[in-house]
C-alpha positions, 0 to 999 in steps of 0.5 A: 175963934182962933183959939176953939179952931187950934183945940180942936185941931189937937183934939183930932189929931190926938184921937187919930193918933191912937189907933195904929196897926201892931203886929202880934207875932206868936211863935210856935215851939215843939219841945219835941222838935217833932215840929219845926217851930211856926210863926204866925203873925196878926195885925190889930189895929187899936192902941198899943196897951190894949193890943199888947193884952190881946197879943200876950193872952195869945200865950199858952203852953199845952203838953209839948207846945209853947206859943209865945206873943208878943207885939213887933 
């Protein structure tokens, strides 16, 4: 009994470790400088590998502009 109660316990607390809220800070860059760069900043909740791929597809560089993601 003591045993059952002490995996489960590990096992809660386990799956509640892995969601946790990241921010994805995504700057944007003017090579022009016609813009001042922007920052804009997400917050995901899940874990950290997933978020981390959602956070660098953000990424993308279009004529002039770059926008750059990464997880904080």
């Amino acid at each position: 009994m003591k045993n059952l109660l002490l995996i489960s316990g590990f096992v809660i607390l386990s799956l509640a470790s892995c969601k946790k809220d990241y921010v994805c800070e995504c700057t944007i860059t003017d090579k022009d400088e016609i813009f001042p760069d922007q920052i804009k900043t997400i917050t995901y909740r899940g874990k950290k590998d997933d978020v981390e791929n959602t956070c660098t597809t953000q990424s993308k560089k279009e004529d002039n502009i770059t926008t750059t993601c990464i997880v904080k």
